[in-house]
C-alpha positions as CSV (number, residue, x, y, z in Angstrom):
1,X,0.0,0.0,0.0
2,X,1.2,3.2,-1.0
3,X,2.4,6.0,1.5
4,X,1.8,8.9,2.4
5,X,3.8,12.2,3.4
6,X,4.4,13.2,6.8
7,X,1.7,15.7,8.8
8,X,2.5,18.8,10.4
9,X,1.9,16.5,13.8
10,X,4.7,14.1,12.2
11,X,8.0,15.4,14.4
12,X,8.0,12.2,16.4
13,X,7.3,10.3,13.7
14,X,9.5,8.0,11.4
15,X,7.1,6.0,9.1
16,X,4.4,7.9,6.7
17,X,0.7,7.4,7.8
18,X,-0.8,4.4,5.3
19,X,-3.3,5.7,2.8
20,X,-6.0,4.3,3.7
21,X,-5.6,4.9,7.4
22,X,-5.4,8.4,5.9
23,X,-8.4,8.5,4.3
24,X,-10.5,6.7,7.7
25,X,-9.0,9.9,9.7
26,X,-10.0,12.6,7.4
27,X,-12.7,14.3,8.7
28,X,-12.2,17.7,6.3
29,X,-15.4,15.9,3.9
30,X,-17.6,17.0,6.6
31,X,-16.2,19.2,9.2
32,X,-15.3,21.6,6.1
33,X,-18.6,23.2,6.9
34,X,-17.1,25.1,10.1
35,X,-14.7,27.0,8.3
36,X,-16.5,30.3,9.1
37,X,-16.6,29.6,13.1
38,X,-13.1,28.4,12.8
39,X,-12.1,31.4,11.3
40,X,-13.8,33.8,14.0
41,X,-12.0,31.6,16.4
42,X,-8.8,32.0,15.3
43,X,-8.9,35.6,15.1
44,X,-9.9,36.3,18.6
45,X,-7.5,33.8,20.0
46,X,-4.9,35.4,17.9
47,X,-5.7,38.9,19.0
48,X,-5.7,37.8,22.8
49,X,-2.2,36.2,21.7
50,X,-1.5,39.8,20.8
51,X,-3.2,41.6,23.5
52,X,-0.9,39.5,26.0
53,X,2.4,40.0,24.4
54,X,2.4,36.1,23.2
55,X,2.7,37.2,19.6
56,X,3.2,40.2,18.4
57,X,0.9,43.0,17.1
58,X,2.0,43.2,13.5
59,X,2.3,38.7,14.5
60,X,-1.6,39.6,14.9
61,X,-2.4,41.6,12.0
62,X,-0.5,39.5,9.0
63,X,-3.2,36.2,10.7
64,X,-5.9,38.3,10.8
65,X,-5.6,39.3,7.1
66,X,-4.7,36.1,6.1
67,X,-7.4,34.1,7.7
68,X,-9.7,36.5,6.0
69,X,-8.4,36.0,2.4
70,X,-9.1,31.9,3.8
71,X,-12.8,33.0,4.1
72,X,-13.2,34.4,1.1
73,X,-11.7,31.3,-0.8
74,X,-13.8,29.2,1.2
75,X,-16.8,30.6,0.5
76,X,-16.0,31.4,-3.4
77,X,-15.1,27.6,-3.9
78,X,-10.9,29.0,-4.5
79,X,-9.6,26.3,-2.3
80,X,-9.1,22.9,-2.7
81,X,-9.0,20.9,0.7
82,X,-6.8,18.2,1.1
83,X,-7.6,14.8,3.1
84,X,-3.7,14.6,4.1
85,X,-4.2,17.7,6.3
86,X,-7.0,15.6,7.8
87,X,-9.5,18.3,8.7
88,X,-10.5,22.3,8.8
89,X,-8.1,23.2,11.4
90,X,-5.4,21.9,9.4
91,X,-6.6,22.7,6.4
92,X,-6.8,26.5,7.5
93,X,-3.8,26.5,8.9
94,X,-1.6,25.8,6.4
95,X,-2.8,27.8,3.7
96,X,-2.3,30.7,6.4
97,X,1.4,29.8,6.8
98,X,1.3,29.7,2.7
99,X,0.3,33.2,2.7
100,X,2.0,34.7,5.6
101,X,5.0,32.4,6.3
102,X,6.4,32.1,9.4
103,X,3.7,34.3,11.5
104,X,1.0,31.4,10.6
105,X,3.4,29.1,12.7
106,X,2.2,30.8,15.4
107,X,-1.5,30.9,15.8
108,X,-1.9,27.2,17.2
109,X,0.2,28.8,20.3
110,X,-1.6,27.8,23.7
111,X,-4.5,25.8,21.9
112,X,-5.2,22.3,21.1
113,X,-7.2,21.0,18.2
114,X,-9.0,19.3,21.2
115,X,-10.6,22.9,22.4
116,X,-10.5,24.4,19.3
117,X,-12.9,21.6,17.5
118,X,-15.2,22.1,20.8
119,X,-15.4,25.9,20.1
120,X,-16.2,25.6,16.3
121,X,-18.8,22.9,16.7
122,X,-20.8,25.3,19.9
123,X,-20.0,28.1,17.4
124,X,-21.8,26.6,14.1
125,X,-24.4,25.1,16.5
126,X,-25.2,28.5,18.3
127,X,-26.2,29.7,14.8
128,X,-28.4,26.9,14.1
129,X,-30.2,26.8,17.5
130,X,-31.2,30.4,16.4
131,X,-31.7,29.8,13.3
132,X,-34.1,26.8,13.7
133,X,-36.0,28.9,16.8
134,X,-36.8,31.2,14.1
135,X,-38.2,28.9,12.0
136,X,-40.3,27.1,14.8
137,X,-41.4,30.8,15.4
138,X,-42.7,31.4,12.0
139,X,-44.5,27.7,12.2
140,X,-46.5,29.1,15.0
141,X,-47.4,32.2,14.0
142,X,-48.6,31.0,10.4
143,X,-50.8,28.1,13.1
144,X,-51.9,30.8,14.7
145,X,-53.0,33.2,11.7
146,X,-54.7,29.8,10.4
147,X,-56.4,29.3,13.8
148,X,-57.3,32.8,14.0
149,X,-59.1,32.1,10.8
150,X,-61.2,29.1,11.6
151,X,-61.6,29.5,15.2
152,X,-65.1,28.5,15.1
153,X,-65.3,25.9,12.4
154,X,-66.4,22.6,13.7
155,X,-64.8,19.4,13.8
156,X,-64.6,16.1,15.6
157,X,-61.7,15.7,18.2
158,X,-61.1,11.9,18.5
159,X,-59.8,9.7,21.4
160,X,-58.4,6.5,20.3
161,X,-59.0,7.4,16.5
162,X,-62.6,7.6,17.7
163,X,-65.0,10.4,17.7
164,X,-64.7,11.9,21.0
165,X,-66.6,15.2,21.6
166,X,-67.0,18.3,18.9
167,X,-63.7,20.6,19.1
168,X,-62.8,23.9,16.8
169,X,-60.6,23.2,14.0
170,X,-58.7,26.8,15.8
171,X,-58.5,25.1,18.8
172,X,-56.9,22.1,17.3
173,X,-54.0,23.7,15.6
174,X,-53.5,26.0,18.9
175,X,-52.7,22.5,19.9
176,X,-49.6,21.9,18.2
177,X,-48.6,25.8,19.0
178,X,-48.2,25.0,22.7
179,X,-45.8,21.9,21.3
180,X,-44.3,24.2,19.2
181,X,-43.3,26.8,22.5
182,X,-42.4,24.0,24.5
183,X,-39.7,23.1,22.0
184,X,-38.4,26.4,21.7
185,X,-38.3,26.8,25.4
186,X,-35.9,23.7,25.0
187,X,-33.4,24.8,22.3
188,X,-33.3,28.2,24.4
189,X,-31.9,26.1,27.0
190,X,-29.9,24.5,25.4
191,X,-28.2,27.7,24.1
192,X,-27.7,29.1,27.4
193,X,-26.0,25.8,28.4
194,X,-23.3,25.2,25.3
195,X,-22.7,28.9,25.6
196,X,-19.2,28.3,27.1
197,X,-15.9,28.9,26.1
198,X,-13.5,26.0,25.8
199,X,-10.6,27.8,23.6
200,X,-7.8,28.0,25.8
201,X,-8.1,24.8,27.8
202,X,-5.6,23.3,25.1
203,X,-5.2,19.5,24.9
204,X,-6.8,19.0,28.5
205,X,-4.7,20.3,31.3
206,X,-4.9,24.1,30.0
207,X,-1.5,25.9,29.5
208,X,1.4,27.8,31.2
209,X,1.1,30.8,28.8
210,X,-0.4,33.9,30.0
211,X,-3.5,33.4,28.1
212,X,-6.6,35.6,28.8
213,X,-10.0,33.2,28.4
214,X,-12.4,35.7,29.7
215,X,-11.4,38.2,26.4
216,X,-11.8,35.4,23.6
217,X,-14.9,34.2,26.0
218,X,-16.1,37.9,25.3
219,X,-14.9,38.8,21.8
220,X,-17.2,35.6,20.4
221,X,-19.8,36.1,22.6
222,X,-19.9,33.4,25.3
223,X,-21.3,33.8,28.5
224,X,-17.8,33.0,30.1
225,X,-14.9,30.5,29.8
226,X,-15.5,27.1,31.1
227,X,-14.7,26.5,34.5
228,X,-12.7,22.8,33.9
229,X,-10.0,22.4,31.4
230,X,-10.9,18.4,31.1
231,X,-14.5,19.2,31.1
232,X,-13.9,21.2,28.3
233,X,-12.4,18.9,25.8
234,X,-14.3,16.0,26.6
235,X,-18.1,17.5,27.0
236,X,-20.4,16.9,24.2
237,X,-23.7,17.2,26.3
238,X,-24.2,20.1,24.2
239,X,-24.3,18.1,20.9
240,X,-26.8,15.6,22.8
241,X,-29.2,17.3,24.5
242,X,-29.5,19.6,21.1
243,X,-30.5,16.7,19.1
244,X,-32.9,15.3,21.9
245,X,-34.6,18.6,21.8
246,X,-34.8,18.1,18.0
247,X,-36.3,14.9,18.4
248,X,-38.8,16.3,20.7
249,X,-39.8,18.6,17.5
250,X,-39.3,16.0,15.4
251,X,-42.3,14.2,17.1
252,X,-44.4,16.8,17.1
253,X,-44.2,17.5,13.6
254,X,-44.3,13.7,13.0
255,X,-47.4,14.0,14.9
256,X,-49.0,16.7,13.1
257,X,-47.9,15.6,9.9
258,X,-49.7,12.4,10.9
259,X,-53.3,14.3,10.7
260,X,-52.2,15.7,7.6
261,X,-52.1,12.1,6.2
262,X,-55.2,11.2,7.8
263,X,-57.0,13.9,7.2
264,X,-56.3,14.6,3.6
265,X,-56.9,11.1,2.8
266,X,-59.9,10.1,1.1
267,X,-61.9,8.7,4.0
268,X,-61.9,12.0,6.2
269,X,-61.6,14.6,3.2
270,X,-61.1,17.6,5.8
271,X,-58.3,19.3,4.4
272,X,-56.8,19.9,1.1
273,X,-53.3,20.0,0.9
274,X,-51.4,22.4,-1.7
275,X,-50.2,20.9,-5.1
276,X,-46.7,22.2,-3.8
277,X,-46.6,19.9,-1.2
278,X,-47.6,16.8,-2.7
279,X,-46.7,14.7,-5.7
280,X,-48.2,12.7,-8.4
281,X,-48.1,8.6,-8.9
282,X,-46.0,7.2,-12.1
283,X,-48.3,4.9,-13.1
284,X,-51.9,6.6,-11.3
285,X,-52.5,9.4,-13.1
286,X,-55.6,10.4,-10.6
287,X,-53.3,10.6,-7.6
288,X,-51.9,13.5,-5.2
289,X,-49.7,12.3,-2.7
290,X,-48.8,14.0,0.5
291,X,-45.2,13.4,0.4
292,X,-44.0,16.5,2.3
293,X,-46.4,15.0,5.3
294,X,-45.2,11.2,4.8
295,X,-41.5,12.4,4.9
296,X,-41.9,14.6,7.7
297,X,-43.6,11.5,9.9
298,X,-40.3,9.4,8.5
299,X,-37.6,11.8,9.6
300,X,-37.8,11.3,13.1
301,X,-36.1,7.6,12.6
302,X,-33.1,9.4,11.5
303,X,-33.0,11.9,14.0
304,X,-33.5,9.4,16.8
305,X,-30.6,7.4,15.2
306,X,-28.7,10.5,15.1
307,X,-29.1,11.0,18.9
308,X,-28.5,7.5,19.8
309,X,-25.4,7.5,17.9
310,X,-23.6,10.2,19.5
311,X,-24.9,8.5,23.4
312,X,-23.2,5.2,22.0
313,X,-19.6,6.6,20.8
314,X,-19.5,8.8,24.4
315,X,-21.0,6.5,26.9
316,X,-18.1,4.5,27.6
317,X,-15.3,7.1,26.6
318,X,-12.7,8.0,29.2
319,X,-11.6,11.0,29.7
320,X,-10.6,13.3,28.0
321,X,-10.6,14.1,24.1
322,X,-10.7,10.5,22.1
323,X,-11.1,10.4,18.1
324,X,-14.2,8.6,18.7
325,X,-15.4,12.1,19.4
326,X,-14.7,13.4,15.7
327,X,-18.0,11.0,15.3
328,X,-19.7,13.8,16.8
329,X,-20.3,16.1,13.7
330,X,-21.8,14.1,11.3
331,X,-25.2,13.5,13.2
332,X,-25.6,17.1,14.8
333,X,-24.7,18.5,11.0
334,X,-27.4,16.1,9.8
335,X,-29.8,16.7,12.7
336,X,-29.8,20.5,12.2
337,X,-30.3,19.9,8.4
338,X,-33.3,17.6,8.8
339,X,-35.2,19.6,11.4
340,X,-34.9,22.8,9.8
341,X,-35.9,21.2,6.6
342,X,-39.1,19.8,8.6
343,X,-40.4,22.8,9.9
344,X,-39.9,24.6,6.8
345,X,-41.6,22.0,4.9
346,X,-44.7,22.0,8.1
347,X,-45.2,25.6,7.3
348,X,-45.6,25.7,4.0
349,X,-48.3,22.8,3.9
350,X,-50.1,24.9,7.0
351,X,-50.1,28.0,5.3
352,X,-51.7,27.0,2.1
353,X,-54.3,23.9,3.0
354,X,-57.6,24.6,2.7
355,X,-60.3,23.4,5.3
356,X,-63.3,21.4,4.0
357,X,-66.2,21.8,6.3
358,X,-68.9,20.1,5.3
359,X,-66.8,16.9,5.4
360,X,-65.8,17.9,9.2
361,X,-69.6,18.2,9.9
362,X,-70.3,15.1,7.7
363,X,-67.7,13.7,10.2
364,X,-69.4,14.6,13.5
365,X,-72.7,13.1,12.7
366,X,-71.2,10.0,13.5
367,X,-70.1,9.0,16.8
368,X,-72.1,10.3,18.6
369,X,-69.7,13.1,20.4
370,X,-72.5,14.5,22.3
371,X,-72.7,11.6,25.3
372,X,-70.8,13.4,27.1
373,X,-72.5,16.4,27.2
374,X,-75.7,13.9,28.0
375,X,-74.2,12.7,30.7
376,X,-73.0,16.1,32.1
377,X,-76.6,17.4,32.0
378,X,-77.8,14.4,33.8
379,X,-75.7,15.6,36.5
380,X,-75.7,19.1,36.7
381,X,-79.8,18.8,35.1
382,X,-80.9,16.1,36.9
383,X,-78.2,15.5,40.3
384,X,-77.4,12.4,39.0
385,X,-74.3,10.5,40.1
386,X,-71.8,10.5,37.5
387,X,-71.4,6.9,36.9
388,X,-74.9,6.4,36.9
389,X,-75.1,9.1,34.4
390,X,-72.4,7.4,32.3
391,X,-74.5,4.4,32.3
392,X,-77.8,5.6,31.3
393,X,-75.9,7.6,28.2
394,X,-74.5,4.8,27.1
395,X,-78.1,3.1,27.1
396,X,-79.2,5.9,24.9
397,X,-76.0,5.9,22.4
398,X,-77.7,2.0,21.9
399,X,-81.1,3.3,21.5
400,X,-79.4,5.8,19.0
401,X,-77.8,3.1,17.1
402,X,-80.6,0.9,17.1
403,X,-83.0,3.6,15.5
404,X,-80.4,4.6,12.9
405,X,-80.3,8.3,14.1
406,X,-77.4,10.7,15.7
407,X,-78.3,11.7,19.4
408,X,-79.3,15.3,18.5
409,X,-82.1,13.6,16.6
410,X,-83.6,11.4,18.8
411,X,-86.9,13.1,20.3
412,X,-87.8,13.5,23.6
413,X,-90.4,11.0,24.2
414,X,-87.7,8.2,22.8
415,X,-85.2,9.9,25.3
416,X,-88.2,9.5,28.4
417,X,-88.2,5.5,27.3
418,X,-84.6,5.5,29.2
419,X,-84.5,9.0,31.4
420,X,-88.4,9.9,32.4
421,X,-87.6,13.1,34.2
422,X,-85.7,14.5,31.0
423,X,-87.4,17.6,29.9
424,X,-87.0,19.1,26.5
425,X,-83.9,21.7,27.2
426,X,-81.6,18.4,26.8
427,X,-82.7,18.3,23.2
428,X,-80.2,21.8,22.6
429,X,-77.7,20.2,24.9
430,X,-77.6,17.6,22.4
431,X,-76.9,19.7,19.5
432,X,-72.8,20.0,17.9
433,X,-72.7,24.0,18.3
434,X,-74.6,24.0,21.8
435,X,-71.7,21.1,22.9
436,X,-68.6,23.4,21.4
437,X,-70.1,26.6,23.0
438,X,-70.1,25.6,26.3
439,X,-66.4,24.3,26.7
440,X,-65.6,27.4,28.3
441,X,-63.5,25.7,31.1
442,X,-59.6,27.4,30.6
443,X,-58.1,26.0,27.7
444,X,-61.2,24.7,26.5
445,X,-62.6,24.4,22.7
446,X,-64.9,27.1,23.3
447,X,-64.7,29.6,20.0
448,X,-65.0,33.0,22.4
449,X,-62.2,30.7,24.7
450,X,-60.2,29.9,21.0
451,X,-59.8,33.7,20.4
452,X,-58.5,35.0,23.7
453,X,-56.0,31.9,23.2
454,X,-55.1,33.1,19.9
455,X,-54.5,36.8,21.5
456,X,-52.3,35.1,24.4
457,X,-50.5,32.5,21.7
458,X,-49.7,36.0,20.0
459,X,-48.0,37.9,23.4
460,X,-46.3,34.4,24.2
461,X,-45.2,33.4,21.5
462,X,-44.9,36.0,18.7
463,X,-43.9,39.2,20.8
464,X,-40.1,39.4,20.0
């Protein structure tokens, strides 16, 4: 097998590194992606170099120019990475000492690739955790405006896939909002959490220069330096609990994305789903598919995989830095991707579907989502126990069935056969709109409760 040249790590070092060993190493076909972060991070730790008399100021300026003619080289496609320098760090750095000479020698001084990987990856994921917040904000305030909307439209809200009672198509999607602010409550967390220096604890012990962590900590905007030196190098709980919060989005929008199946399909017919969202059959020329739903309900098995991937490689890691951590960036890249991609995707199909209500009425004719409300006026009505109220409404859901009819039909004499004392006034408490009116409890389906939520869901949620 051919070999080949030495590294810039290769001082110590007699034999080349095999080929293909070189190749299984390389990590510059993915981590590539945090050239801008690695950037920013070199020039603040170069200009605290400079700022404590490490290097020196011009030292400072030649980097700084140089690693922003790497940028822009980067970015226009201008230079070509190379797997023998195994990754960006590298990568970077020796194109800097191409362009500057002996002054890019100098910029690795009192820093480890160790910290320095840790910093780009909370860098590039800071941005992303914003960036996907954003995007889980506009989700909820085009759910809300759609809510808004329909906030009194009638439709059945199911238990077990069953008909359960009659809800508000408003308050259903309000729903998925709450989700929605839960999950952004998480990745704020999160945030706060990885917001922590770990430039300048070096390899894992920190260093004897005179190295001020507080001004890099400050110049990229971290809270503060971390406070342990092993901590820093080895800790990836940032990376984790980022992609369990996205798999708590990813359910939801699974979830949701679930209904739009369902509910597009042609058994329920309550919604109609954008031609840009769905697709066409190659050999059934009739059909509309809702792809963007179907893949949004599959992504989740590949963000759960991400997650469990990265517990697996760290759960039995000793401390501190291992290359078994360079497995790190792969899922989180991906994770971020796919999420972002979802929600996106989630909006788009939100914004443009189109309700169908006499299909959600058709809908609520059948299963009788009214016992309930029979049962509740036996009670409050009638001072019936509870569970003898349950029982005597689930005698009259039979009579219902047997007769053919829906409850709000049945009159009051047949009602009398089973409940003598009944009067007429439980003939409106069996009606659809009467049932959804009277949900006034807090955070009920009520449409007057529906539209204070909305106004709320806007201050929460929408306010910044």
């Amino acid at each position: 097998m051919k070999k080949s040249n030495s590294k810039i790590w290769g001082g110590r070092f007699l034999a080349p590194t095999d080929e293909i060993m070189e190749e299984f190493n390389s990590s510059i076909q993915f981590d590539k992606i945090l050239y801008i972060e690695d950037i920013e991070g070199s020039i603040a730790h170069s200009e605290m170099l400079s700022k404590q008399n490490i290097i020196s100021k011009n030292e400072f300026n030649l980097i700084k120019s140089g690693l922003k003619q790497i940028k822009s080289e980067i970015s226009n496609n201008k230079l070509n990475f190379s797997v023998k320098l195994e990754d960006i760090h590298m990568n970077i750095e020796n194109r800097l000492i191409e362009i500057i000479g002996e002054a890019g020698k100098k910029l690795h001084t009192a820093r480890s690739r160790n910290d320095q990987v840790a910093t780009d990856v909370k860098l590039w994921l800071r941005k992303r955790i914003d960036q996907i917040e954003l995007n889980l904000k506009s989700l909820q305030r085009t759910l809300i405006e759609k809510s808004e909307t329909y906030y009194d439209l009638l439709m059945p809200g199911y238990t077990h896939l069953q008909v359960g009672q009659p809800v508000t198509f408003g308050h259903y999607l309000l729903a998925y909002v709450e989700m929605l602010g839960r999950d952004r409550g998480r990745l704020r967390d999160c945030r706060k959490r990885l917001n922590e220096l770990p430039l300048g604890s070096a390899a894992l012990a920190g260093t004897s220069y005179p190295i001020d962590r507080h001004f890099v900590a400050q110049k990229l905007d971290f809270t503060k330096p971390t406070e342990n030196s092993m901590d820093s190098v080895s800790d990836r709980d940032f990376a984790i609990e980022f992609m369990s919060s996205s798999s708590l989005i990813a359910i939801h929008l699974s979830r949701l994305a679930e209904e739009l199946v369902i509910w597009s399909s042609d058994r329920f017919n309550f919604v109609k789903l954008s031609e840009s969202y769905t697709t066409g059959s190659s050999i059934m020329p009739q059909k509309r598919n809702p792809d963007a739903a179907e893949l949004i309900r599959a992504k989740p098995g590949r963000i759960f995989g991400n997650l469990l991937s990265l517990m697996t490689v760290l759960k039995g890691l000793p401390m501190t830095y291992g290359k078994d951590m360079q497995e790190d960036k792969e899922p989180v890249f991906d994770t971020a991707k796919t999420i972002e991609l979802c929600i996106i995707n989630m909006e788009g199909m939100i914004k443009n579907l189109k309700p169908i209500p006499d299909k959600m009425m058709e809908a609520l004719q059948k299963g009788f989502p009214t016992a309930t409300d029979f049962a509740d006026y036996l009670v409050s009505k009638l001072k019936m126990p509870f569970r003898d109220a349950h029982h005597l409404t689930g005698k009259i859901v039979l009579l219902a069935e047997k007769k053919e009819k829906t409850l709000d039909n049945l009159t009051i004499e047949e009602i009398k056969t089973i409940v003598p004392n009944a009067d007429t006034t439980i003939l409106d408490v069996l009606k659809i709109e009467s049932s959804v009116s009277k949900r006034t409890s807090y955070g009920g389906t009520a449409p007057n409760n529906v539209l204070q939520a909305i106004k709320k869901a806007k201050e929460t949620f929408l306010k910044d």
